[in-house]
Every structure is written in C-alpha cells, then in structure tokens.
Backbone as a printed PyTorch tensor [residue, N CA C, xyz], in Angstrom:
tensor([[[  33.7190,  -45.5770, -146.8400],
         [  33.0520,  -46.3790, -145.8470],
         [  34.1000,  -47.2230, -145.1170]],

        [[  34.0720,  -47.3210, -143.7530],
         [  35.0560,  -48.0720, -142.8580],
         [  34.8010,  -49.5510, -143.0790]],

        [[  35.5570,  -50.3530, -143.0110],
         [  35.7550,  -51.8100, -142.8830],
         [  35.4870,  -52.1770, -141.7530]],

        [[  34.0470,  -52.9110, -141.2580],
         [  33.5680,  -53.4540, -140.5100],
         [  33.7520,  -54.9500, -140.4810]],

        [[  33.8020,  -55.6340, -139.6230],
         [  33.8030,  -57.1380, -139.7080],
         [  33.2500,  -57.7150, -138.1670]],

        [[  32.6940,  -58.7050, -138.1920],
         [  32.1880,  -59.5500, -136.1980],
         [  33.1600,  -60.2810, -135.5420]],

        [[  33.3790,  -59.8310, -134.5770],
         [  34.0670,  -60.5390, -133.3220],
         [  33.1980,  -60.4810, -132.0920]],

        [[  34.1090,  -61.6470, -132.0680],
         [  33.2990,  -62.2890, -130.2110],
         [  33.2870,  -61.3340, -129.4930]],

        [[  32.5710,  -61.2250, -128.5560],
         [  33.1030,  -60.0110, -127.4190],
         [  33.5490,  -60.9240, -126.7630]],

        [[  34.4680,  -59.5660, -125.6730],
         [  35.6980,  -59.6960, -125.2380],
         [  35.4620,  -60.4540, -123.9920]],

        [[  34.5290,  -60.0180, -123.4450],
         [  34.1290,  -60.7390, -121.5450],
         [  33.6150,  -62.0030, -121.7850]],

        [[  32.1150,  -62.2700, -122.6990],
         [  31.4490,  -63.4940, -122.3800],
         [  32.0340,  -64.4640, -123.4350]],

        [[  32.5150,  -63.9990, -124.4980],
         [  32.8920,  -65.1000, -125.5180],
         [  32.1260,  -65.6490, -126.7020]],

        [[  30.8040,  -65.3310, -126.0460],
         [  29.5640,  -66.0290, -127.0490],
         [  29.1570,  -64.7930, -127.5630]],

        [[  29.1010,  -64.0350, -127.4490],
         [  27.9530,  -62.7050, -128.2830],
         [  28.8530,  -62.1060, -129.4030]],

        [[  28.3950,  -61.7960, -130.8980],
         [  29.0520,  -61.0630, -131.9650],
         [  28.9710,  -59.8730, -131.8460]],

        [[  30.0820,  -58.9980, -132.0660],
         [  30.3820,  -57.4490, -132.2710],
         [  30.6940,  -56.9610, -133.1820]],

        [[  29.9800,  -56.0270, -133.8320],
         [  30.6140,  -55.1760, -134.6910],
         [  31.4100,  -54.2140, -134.5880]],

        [[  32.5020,  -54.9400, -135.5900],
         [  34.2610,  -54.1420, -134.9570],
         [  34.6920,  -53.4020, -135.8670]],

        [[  35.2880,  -52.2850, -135.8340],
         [  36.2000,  -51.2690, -136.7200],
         [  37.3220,  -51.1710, -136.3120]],

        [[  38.0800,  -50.5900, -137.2110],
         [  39.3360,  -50.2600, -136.7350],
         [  39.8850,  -49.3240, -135.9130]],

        [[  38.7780,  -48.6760, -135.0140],
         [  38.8680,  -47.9330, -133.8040],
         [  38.8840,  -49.0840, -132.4150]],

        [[  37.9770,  -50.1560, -132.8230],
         [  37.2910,  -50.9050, -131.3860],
         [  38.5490,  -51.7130, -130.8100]],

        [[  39.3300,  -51.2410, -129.6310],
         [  39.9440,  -51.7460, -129.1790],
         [  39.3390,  -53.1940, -128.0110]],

        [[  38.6360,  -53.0380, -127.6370],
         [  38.0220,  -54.2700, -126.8220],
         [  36.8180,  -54.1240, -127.0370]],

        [[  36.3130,  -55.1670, -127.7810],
         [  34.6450,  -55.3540, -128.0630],
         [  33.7650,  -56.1020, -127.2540]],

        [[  32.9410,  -55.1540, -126.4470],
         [  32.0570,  -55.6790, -125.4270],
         [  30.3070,  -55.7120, -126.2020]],

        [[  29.7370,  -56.8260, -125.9310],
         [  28.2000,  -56.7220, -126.3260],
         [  27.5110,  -56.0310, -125.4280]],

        [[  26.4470,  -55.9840, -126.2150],
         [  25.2940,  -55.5740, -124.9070],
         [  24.8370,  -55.8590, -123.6970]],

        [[  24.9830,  -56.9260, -124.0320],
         [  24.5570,  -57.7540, -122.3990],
         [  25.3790,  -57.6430, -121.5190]],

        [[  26.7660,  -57.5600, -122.1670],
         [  28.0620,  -57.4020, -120.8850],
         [  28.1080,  -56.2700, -120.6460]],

        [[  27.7630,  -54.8620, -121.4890],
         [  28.0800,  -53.7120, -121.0440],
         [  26.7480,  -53.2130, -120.3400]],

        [[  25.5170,  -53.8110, -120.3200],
         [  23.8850,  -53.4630, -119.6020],
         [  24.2740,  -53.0870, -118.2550]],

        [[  24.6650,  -53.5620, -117.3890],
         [  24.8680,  -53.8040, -116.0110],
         [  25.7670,  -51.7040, -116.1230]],

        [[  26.6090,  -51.8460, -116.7280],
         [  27.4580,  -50.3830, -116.8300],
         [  26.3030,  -48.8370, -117.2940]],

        [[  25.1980,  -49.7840, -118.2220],
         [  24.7260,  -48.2720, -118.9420],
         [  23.2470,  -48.3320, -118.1200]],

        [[  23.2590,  -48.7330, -117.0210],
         [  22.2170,  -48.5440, -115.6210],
         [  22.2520,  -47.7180, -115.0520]],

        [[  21.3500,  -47.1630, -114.4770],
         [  21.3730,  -45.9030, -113.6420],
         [  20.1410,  -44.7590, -113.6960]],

        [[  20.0970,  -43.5980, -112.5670],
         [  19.2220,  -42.9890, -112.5900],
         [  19.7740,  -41.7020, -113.1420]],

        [[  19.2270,  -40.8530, -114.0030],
         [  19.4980,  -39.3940, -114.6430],
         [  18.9600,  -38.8600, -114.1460]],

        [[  19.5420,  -37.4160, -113.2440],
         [  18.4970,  -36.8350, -112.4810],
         [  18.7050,  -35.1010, -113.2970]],

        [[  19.6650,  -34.9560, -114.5280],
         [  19.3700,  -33.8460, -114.8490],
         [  17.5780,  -34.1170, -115.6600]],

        [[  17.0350,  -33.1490, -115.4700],
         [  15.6550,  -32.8100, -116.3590],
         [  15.8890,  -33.1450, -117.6820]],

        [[  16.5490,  -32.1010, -118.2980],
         [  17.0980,  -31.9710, -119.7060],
         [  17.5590,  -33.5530, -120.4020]],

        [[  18.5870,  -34.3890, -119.9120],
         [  19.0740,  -35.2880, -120.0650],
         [  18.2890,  -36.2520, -120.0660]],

        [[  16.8330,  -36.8760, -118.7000],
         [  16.3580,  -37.6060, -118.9540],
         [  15.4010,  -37.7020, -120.1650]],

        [[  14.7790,  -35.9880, -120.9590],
         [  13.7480,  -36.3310, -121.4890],
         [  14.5380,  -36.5440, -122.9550]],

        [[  16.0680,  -36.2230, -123.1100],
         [  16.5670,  -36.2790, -124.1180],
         [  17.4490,  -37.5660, -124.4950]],

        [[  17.1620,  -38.7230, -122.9920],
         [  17.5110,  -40.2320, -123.4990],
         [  16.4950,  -41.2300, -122.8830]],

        [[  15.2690,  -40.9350, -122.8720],
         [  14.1950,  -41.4410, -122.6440],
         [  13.6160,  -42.2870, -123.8470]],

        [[  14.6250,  -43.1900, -124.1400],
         [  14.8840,  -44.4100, -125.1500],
         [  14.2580,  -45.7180, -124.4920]],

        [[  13.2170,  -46.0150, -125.7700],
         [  12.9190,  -47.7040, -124.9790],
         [  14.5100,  -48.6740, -124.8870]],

        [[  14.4310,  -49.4780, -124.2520],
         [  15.2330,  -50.9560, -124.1870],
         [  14.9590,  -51.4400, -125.8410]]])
C-alpha cells in the first residue's frame, strides 16, 4: 500500500489533498472544477461519464 499523507493545495492554500509520491502539484477540487467543465459530444463518452457532481 502507497504512503499517503494531506497537503494544502497548491493554488488556493486552504483546501486538503491527498498526496502520494507521484503528486507533483496538488490541486483540490474546487480549483481544478472550472478545468473538468465542458460539453462531451461523443455519444459513447457522455453516457459512460454521466456522473452526478
């Protein structure tokens, strides 16, 4: 099992991240929301990330 531990994210300062020893810059959710926006217009793709919030 990898060694996990929380850090701040990197943009706002206030939000905790769960970091490994891969995560080179740890962004939260809220800072990365604005990035994972958008419309999917393959068929296939939307019904296969048609995930609530």
């Amino acid at each position: 099992m990898a060694i996990s531990y929380k850090q701040k994210c990197s943009r706002c300062k206030q939000n905790f991240v769960l970091v490994t020893w891969k995560t080179k810059f740890p962004v939260c959710y809220e800072c990365q929301k604005s990035q994972l926006q958008g419309d999917i217009t393959d068929p296939e793709m939307k019904k296969l990330l048609e995930i609530p919030e």
